[in-house]
C-alpha distance (Angstrom), angle and dihedral (degrees) to the residues before:
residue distance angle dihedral
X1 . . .
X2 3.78 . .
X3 3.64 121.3 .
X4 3.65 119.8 -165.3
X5 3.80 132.3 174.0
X6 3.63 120.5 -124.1
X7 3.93 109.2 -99.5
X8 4.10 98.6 -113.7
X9 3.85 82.8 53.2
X10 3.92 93.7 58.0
X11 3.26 91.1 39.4
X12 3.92 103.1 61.2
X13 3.71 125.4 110.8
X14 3.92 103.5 -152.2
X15 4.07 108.2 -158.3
X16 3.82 105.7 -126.3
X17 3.28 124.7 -114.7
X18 3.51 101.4 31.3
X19 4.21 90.4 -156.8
X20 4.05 115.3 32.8
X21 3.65 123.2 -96.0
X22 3.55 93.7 -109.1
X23 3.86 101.0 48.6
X24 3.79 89.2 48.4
X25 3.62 88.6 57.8
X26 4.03 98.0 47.6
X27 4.00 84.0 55.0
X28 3.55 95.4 51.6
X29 3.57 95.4 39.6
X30 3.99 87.9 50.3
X31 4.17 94.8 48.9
X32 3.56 85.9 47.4
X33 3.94 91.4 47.0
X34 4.02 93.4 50.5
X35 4.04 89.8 39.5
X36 3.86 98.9 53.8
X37 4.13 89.3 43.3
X38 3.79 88.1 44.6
X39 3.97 90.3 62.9
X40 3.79 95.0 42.3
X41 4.45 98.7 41.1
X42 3.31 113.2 0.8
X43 4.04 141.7 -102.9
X44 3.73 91.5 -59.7
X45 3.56 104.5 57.9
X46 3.59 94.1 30.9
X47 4.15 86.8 65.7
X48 3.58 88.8 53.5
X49 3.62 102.3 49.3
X50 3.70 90.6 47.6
X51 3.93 92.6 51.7
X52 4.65 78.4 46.9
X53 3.81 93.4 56.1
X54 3.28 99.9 30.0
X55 4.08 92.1 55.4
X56 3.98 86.6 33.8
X57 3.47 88.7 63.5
X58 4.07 96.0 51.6
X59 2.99 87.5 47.2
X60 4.01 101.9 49.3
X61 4.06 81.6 48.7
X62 3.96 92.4 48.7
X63 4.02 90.4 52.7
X64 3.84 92.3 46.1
X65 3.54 123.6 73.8
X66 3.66 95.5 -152.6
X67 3.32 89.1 62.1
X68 4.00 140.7 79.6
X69 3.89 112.6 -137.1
X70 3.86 108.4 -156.6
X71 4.08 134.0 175.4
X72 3.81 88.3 -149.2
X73 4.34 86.4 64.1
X74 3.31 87.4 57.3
X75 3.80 102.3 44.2
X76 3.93 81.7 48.1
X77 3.82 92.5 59.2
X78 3.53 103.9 36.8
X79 3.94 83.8 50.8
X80 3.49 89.5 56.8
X81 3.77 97.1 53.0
X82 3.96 93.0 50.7
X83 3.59 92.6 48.4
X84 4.36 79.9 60.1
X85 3.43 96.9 37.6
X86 4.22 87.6 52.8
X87 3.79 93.7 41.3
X88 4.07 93.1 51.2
X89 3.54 104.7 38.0
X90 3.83 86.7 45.8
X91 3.37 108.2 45.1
């Protein structure tokens, strides 16, 4: 038997990484932020001090010149703590 993939398949150039560096690593950094809280206090708390670094941050970026405030950051991080928050308290 001969598989072969159809010509437009072979022939696509995919654009790696699909999500920036930096992005990827405020959603990691926010799942593992609401998943080390979760074990110590709880879902609750763990929400809020996600939402507290991840706007501390911004901020901390916005007050420093060196640095590049951005919405999107945020988004990224909080993202990453409700994907934990869904995946512990529903599994």
């Amino acid at each position: 038997m001969n598989f072969k993939l159809p010509t437009e398949w072979r022939n696509m150039k995919y654009e790696l990484p699909l999500i920036p560096h930096d992005k990827a690593n405020h959603y990691i950094y926010g799942l593992l932020i609401f998943a080390l809280c979760y074990i110590v206090v709880g879902a609750l708390i763990s929400s809020i001090i996600s939402i507290a670094i991840a706007g501390s941050k911004e901020l901390y970026d916005y007050r420093n010149p060196n640095h590049t405030a951005s919405w999107a950051d945020l988004i990224w991080t909080l993202a990453g703590s409700t994907t934990a928050a869904i995946l512990i308290l529903c599994l």
